[in-house]
N, C-alpha and C positions, 0 to 999 in steps of 0.2 A: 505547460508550466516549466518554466528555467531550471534543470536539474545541474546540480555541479558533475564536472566529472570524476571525484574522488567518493560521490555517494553513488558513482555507478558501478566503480572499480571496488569499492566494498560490498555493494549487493553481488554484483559476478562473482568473487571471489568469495563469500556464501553458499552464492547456489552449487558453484564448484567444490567446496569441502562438502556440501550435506550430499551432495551426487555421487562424491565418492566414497563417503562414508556409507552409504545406502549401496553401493557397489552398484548402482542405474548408469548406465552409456546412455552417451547423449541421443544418440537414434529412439530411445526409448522414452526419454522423457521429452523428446521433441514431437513425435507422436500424441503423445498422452499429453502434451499443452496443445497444437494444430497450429505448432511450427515449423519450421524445418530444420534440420539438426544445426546446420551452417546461422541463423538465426540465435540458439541457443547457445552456440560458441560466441557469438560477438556478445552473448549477452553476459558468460562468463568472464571475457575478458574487458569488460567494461566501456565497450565500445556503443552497443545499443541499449537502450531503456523499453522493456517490454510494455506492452498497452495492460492495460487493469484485469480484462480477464484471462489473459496469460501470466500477473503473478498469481492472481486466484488459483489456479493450477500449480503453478510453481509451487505454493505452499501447502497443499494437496498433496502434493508426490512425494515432496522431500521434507512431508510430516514437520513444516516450519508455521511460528506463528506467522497470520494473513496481514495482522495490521503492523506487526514489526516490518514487515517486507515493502509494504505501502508507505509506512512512514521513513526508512529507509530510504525511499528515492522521492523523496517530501511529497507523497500522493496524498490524500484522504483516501481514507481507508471505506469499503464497502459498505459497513457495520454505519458508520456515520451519513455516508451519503444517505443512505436509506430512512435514517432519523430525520434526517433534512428534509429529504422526499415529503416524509410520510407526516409531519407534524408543521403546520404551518408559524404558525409562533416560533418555533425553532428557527426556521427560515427566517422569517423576519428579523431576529438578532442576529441573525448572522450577516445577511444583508449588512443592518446599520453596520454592525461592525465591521465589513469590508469594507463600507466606505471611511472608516478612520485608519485602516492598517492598507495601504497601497500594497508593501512587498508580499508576493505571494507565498512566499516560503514562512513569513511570517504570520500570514492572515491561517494559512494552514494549520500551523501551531495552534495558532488561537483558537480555529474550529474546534481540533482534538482536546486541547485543555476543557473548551466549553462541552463539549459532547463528555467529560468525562464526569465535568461536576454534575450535568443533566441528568446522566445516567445513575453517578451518586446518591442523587438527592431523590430519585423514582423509590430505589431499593431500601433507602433509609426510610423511607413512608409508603412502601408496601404500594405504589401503585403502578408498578411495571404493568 
């Protein structure tokens, strides 16, 4: 998926404040994701986009939320894929409505907006 590079240069620039706030060296949190440290610098300086279960981690270590970090660099977020997965109807709307929203950064919105009214409307009728 097409990420810009100014959502890359603000999730690096993220993970670098919360790394430093947390006083963690990169050796350590490159470890504890099954990076390598060199890795973890390009990713603070906005240069790489990590794969899905390395922000999973990321957001683990540096105690950030998982779907902000996702949507950040316009991913879907885990929490969703898994609703997708696991519910077939869900799928299927979604389907259709990728084929009306072509841009993926847009159709990704659309997932998460819909995955949120889904979610909404489970809890408002008690049938989580």
């Amino acid at each position: 998926m097409p990420q810009s590079a100014s959502n890359r240069i603000l999730f690096g620039e993220l993970i670098n404040q919360r790394r430093n706030e947390l006083d963690l060296k990169l050796k350590h949190i490159a470890k504890f994701c099954g990076v390598s440290t060199n890795f973890i610098s390009l990713v603070e300086r906005g240069l790489k986009s990590p794969r899905d279960e390395v922000i999973s981690k990321l957001a683990e270590i540096l105690e950030l939320d998982e779907n902000s970090l996702f949507e950040m660099l316009d991913k879907i977020p885990p929490s969703i894929n898994s609703v997708i997965n696991e519910h077939d109807g869900f799928r299927e709307l979604l389907g259709e409505l990728s084929k009306k929203v072509k841009d993926e950064k847009l159709r990704n919105q659309l997932y998460v907006e819909v995955y949120d009214v889904y979610v909404d409307f489970l809890k408002r009728n008690n049938l989580e």
